[in-house]
TIGU-843257 format. One line per field, with one value per residue: residue number from 1; residue in three letters; x, y, z of N, C-alpha, C in turn. Coordinates in steps of 0.05 Angstrom, whole numbers, plus 5000, padded with zeros to 4 digits. Atoms other than C-alpha are relative to their C-alpha. Example, Ala and Ser with C-alpha at 12.3 -4.5 7.8 and 13.67 -1.06 7.14 Angstrom:
<pts>
k <- [1:2]
r <- [Ala:Ser]
n.x <- [5018:4984]
n.y <- [4976:4976]
n.z <- [5000:4999]
ca.x <- [5246:5273]
ca.y <- [4910:4979]
ca.z <- [5156:5143]
c.x <- [5018:4985]
c.y <- [5024:5022]
c.z <- [5000:5014]
</pts>
This chain:
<pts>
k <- [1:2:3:4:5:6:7:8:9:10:11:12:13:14:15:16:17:18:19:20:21:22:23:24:25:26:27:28:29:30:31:32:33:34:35:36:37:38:39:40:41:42:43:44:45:46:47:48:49:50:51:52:53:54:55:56:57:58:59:60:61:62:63:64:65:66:67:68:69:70:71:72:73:74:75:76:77:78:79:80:81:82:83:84:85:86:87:88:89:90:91:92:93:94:95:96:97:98:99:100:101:102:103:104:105:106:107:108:109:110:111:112:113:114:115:116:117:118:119:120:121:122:123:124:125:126:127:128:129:130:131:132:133:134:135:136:137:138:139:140:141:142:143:144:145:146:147:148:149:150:151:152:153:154:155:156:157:158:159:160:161:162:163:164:165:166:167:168:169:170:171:172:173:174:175:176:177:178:179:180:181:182:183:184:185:186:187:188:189:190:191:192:193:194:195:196:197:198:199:200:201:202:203:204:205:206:207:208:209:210:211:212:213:214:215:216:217:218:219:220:221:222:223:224:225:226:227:228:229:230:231:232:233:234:235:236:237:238:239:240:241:242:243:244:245:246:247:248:249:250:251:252:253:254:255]
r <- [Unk:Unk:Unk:Unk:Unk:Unk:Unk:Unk:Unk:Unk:Unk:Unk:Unk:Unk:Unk:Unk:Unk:Unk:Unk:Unk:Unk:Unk:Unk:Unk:Unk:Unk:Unk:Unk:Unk:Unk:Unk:Unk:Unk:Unk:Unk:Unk:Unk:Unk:Unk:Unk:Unk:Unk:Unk:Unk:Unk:Unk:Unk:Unk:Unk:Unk:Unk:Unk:Unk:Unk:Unk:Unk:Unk:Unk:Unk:Unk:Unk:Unk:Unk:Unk:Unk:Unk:Unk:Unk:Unk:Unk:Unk:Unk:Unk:Unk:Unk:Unk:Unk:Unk:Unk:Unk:Unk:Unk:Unk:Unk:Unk:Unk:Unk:Unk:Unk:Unk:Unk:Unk:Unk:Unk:Unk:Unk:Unk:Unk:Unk:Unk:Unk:Unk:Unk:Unk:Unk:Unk:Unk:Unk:Unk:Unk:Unk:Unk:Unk:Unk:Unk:Unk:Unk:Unk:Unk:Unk:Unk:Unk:Unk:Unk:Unk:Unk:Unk:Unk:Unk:Unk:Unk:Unk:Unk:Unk:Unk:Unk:Unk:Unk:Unk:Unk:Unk:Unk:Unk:Unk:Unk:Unk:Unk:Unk:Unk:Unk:Unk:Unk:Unk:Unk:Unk:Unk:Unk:Unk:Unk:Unk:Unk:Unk:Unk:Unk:Unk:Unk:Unk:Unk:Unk:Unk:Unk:Unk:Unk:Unk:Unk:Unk:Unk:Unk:Unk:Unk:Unk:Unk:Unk:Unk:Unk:Unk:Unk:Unk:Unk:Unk:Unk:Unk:Unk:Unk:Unk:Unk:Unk:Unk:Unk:Unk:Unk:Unk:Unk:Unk:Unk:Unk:Unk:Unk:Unk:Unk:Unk:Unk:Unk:Unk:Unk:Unk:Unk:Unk:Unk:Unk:Unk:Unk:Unk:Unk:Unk:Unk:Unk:Unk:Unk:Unk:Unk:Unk:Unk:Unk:Unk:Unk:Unk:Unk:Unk:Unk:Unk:Unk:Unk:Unk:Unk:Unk:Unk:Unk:Unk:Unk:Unk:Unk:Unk:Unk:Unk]
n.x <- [5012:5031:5000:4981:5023:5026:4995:5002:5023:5007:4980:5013:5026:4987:4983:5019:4998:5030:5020:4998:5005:5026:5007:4987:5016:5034:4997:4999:5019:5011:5009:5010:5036:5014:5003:5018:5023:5017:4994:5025:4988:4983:4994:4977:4974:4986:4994:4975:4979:4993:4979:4978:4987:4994:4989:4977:4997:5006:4973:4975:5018:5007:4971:4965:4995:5004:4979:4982:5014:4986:4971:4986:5006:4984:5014:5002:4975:5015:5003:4980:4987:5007:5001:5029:4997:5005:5015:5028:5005:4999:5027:5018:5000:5004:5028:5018:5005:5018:5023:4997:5018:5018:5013:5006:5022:5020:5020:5003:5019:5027:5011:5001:5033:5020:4995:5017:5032:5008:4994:4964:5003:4967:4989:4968:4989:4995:4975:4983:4991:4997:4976:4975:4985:4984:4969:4976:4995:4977:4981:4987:4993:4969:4979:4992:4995:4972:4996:5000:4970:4971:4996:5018:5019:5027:5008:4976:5007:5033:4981:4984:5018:5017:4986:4998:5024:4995:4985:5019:5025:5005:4980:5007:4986:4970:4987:5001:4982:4974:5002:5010:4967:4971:4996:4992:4970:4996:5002:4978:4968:4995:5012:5016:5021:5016:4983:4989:5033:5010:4982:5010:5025:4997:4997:5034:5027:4980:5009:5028:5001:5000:5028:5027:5032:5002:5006:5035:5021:5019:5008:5032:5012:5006:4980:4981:4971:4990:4968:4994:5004:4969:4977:5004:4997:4972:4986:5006:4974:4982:4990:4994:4967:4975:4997:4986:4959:4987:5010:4980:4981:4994:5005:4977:4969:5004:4985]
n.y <- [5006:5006:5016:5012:5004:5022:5024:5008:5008:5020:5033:5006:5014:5020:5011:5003:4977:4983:5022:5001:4973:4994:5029:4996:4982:5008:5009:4979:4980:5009:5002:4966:4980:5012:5000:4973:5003:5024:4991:4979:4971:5007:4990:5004:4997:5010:5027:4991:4988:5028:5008:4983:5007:5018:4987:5014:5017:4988:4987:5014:5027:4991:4988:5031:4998:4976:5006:5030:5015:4985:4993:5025:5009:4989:4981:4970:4992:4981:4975:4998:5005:4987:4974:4993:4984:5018:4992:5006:5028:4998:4989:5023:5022:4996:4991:5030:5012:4985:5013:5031:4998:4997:5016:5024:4983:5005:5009:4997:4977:5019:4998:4984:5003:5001:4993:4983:4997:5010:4972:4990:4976:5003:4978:4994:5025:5026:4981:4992:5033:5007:4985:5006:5028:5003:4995:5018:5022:4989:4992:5030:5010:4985:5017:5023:4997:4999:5027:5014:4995:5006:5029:5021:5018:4991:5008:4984:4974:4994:4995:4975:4985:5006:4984:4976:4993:5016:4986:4979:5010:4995:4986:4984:5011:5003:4982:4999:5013:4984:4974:5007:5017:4982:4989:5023:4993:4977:4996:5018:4978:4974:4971:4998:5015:4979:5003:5024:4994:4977:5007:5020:4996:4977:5013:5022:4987:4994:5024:4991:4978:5011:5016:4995:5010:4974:4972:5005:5014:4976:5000:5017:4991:4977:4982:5000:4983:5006:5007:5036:5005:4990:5020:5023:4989:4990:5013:5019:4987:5011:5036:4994:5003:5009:5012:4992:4993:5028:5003:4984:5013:5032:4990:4986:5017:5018:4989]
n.z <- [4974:5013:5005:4976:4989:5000:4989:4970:4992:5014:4996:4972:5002:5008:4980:4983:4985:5004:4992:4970:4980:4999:4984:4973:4985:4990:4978:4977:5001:4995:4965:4974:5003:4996:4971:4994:5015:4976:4984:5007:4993:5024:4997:5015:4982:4990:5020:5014:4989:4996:5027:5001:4992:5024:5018:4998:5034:5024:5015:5012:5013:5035:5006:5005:5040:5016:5006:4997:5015:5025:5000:4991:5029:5010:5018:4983:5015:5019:4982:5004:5034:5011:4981:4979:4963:4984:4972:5020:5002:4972:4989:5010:4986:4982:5000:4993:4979:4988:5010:4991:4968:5010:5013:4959:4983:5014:4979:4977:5012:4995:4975:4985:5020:4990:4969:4996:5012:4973:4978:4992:5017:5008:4992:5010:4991:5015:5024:4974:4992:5031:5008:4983:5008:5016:4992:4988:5010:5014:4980:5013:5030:4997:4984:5003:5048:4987:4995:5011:5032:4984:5007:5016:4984:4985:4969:4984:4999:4983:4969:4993:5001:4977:4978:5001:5002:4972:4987:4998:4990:4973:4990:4969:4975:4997:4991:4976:4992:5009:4980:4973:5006:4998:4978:4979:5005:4980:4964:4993:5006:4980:5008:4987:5013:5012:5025:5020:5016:5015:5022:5010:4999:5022:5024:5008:5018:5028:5021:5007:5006:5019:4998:5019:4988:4976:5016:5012:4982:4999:5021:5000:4982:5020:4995:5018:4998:5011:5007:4991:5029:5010:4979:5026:5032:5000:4995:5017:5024:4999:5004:5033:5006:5005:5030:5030:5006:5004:5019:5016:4991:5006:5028:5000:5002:5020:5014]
ca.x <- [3434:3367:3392:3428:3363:3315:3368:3376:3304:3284:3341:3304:3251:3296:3321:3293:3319:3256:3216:3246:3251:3175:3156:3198:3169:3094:3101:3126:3077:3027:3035:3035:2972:2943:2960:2935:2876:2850:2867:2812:2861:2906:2960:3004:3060:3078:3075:3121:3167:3169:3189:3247:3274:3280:3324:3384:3354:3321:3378:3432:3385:3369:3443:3489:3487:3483:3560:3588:3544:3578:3652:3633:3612:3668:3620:3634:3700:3648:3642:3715:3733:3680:3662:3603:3598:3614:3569:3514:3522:3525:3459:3424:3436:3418:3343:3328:3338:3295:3247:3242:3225:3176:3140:3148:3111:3056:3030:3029:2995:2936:2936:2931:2860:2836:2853:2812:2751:2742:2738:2815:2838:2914:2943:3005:3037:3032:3063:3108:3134:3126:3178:3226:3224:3247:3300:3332:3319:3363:3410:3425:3419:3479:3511:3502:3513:3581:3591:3574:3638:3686:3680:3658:3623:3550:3550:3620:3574:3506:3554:3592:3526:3484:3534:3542:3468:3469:3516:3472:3411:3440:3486:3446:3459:3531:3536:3514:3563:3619:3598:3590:3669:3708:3678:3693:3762:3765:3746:3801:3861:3843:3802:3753:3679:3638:3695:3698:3619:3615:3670:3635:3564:3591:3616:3555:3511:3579:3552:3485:3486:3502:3432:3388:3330:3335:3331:3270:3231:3189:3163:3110:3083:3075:3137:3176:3251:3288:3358:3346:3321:3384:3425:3394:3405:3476:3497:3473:3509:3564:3569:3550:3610:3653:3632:3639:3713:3721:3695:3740:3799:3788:3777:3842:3888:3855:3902]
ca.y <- [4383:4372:4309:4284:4298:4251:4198:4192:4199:4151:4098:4098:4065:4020:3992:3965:4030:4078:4017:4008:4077:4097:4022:4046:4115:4095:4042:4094:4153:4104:4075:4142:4171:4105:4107:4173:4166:4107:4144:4198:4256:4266:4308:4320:4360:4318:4255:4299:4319:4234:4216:4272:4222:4166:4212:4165:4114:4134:4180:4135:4083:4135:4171:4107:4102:4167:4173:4103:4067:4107:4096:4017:4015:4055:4109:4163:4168:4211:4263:4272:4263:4308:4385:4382:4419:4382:4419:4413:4337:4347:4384:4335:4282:4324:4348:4275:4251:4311:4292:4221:4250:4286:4235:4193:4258:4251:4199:4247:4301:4240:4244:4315:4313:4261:4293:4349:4312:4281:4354:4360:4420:4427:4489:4535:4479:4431:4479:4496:4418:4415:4470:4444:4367:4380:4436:4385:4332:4383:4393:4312:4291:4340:4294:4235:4260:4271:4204:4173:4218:4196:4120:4066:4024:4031:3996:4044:4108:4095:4074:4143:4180:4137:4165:4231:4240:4201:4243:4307:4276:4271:4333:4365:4301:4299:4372:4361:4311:4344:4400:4368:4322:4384:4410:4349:4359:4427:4414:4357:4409:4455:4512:4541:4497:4565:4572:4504:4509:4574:4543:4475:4507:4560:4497:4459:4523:4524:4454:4463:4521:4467:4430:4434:4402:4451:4515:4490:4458:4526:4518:4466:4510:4568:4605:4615:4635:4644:4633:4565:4555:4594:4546:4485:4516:4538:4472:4432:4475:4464:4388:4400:4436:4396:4347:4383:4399:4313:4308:4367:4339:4270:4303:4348:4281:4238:4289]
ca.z <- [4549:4521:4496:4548:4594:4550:4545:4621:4632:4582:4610:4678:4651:4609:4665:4730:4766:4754:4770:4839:4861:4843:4873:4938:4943:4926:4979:5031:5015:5013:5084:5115:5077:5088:5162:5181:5134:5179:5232:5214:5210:5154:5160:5094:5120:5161:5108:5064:5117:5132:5064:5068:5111:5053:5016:5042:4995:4946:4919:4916:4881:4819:4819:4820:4749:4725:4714:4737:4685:4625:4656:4663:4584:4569:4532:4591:4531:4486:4534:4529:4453:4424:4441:4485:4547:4602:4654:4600:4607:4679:4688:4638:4676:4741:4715:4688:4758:4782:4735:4763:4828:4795:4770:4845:4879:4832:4881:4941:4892:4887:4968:4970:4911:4951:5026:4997:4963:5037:5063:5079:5070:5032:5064:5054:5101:5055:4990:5048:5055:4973:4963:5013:4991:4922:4945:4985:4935:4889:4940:4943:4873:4871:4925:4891:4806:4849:4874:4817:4767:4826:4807:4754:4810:4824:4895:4916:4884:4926:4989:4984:4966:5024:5074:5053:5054:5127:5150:5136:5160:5230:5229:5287:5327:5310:5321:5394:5405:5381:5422:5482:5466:5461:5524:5560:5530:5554:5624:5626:5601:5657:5625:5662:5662:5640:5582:5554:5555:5524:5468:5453:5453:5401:5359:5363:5335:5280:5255:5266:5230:5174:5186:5121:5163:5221:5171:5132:5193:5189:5122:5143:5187:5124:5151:5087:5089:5034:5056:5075:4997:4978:5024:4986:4915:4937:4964:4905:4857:4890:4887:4812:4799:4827:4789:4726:4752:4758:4694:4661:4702:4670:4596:4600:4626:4564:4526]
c.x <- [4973:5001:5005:4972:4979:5022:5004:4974:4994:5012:4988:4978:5008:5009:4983:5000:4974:4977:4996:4994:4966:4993:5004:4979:4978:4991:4996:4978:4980:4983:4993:4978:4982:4999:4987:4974:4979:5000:4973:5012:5023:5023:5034:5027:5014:5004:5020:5032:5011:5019:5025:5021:5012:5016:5027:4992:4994:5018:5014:4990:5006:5026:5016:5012:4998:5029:5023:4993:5019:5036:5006:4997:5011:4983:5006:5033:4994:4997:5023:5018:4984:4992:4973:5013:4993:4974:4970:4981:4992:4966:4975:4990:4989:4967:4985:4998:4984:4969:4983:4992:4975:4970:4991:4976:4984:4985:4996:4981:4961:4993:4990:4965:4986:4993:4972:4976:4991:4992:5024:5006:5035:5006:5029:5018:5013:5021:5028:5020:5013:5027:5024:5007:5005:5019:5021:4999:5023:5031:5021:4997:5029:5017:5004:4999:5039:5017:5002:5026:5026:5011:4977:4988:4979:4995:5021:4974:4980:5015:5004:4977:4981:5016:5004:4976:4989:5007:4989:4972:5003:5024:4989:5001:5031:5008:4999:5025:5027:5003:5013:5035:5017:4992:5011:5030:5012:5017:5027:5024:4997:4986:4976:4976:4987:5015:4992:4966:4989:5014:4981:4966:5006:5007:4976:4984:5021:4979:4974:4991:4997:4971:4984:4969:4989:4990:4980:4981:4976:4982:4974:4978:4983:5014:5022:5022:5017:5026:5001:4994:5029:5024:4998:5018:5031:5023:4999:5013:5029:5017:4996:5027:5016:4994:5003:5023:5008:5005:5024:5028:5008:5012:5024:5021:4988:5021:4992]
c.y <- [4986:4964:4975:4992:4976:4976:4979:4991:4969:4971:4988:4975:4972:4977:4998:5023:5019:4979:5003:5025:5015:4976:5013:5024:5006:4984:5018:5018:4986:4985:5021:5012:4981:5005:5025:5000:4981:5006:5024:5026:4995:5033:5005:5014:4977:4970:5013:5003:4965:4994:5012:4981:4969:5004:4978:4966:4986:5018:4986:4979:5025:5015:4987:5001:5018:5000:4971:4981:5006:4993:4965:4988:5005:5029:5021:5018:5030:5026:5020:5004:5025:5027:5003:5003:4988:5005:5000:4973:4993:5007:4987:4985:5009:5005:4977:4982:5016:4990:4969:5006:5020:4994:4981:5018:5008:4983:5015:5024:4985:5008:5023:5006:4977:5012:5021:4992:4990:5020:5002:5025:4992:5026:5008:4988:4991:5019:5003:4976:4996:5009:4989:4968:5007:5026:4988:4979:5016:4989:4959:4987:5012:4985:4980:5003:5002:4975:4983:5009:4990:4964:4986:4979:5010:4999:5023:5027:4998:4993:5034:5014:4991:5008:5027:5018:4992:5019:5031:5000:5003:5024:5014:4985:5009:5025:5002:4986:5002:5015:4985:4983:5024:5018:4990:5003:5019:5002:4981:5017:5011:5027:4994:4979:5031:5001:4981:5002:5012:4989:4979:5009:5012:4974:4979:5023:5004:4978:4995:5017:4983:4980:5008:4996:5021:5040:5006:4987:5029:4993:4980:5013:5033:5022:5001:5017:4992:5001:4977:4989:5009:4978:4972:4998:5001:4964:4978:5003:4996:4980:4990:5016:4994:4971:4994:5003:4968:5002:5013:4983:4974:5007:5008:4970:4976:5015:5018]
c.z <- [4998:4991:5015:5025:4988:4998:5020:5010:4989:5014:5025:4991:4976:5011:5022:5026:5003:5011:5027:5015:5004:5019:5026:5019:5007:5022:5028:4997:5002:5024:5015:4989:5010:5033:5016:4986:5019:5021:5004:5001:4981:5000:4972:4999:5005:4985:4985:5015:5009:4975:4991:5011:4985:4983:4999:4989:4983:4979:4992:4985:4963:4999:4994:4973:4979:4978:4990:4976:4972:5009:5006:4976:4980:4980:5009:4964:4974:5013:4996:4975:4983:5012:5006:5025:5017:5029:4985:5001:5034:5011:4982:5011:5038:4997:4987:5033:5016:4991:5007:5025:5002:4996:5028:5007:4983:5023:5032:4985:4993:5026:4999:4987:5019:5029:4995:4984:5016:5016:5018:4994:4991:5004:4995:5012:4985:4977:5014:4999:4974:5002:5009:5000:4971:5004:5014:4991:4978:5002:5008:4983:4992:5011:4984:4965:5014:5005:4979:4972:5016:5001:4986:5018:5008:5030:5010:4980:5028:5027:5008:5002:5028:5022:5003:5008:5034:5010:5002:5010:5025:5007:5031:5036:5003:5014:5040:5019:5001:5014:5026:5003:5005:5035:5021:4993:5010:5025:4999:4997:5021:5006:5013:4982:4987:4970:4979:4999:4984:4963:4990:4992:4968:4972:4994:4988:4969:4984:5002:4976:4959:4988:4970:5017:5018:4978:4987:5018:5004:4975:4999:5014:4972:4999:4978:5006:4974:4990:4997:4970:4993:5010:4986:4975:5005:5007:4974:4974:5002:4992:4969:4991:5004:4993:4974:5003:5004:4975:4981:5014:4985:4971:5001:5006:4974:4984:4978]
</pts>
């Protein structure tokens, strides 16, 4: 795993990938400290909880090639032929791309030294924000180490992963809408209006319920909960093992 970790890392910076994605996220973190900074009020919360919303892409930029890269050089074949543990290779390749975001929020750990050599203060807020952008940077690096064992194309991984990650971003719209569709459906069958309200409401707090954003929106405030971390951690594991079960899947039909 160990090995696997510095050759991923290392490749970032081989390549113009590590380039772009730091480039991308210094850029971004940079407008927003700069813009509040000139502003005379600096608020890093809420700069962290901005850049959360870049996740859709920034991720699929440093994941694409985790997998896909190895299955377009034919190498992913080593994985497969010799006895290394595939969830080994799996979580290698998941804590060099942690590391890589690591190294990005380095420039918001500059804002927060100078916020406070201005007389800023950095409050349990801010730690608050910390904790909860790399549990949900976990939580989609998982999505997209996924994307990238389900096909040798980089542009078809960061597609599947930029939608997946999309699609979690606005679950608390969707869930409204969904809500609000089956009630209208409801009412049209016949069923009482109080009913089909009480039904569609109950499925809008179902998919809500799925919200990452909504469960950690406390945490900037210094309100720690630690299901909504658990909920992260649990979903990210997930999408890691079933990428180790592609992976084994592939290994077992090589023969």
């Amino acid at each position: 795993m160990i090995a696997i970790f510095k050759r991923e890392f290392l490749s970032y910076f081989r390549s113009p990938v590590g380039y772009v994605a730091i480039a991308i996220f210094s850029f971004l973190s940079g407008f927003l400290f700069y813009s509040q900074f000139s502003g005379g009020g600096v608020n890093l919360s809420s700069e962290i909880n901005s850049l959360r919303n870049f996740f859709v892409i920034i991720i699929p930029i440093i994941t694409m090639g985790l997998f896909a890269e190895d299955k377009k050089r034919g190498t992913e074949v080593l994985y497969y032929t010799t006895p290394v543990n595939l969830f080994s290779v799996v979580m290698g390749k998941f804590l060099a791309a942690t590391a890589l975001f690591a190294v990005m929020f380095s420039n918001v750990f500059i804002h927060m030294i100078v916020t406070k050599a201005c007389g800023g203060s950095v409050g349990v807020g801010v730690w608050g924000s910390v904790i909860v952008f790399f549990f949900m940077a976990f939580m989609f690096i998982g999505i997209g180490i996924l994307a990238s064992t389900i096909t040798d194309s980089q542009i078809i991984a960061a597609i599947f992963c930029f939608i997946m990650i999309l699609v979690i971003q606005l679950i608390s719209t969707i869930s409204t809408y969904f809500g609000n569709a089956v009630t209208a459906v409801l009412g049209n069958l016949g069923v009482n209006s109080e009913s089909a309200a009480k039904i569609g409401s109950k499925i809008t707090d179902g998919i809500s319920w799925l919200d990452p954003f909504a469960k950690t929106q406390d945490f900037r405030f210094g309100v720690f909960s630690v299901s909504a971390l658990l909920f992260c951690l649990s979903v990210a594991v997930l999408f890691l093992y079933l990428a180790f079960r592609v992976l084994e899947k592939k290994r077992w039909s090589q023969g």
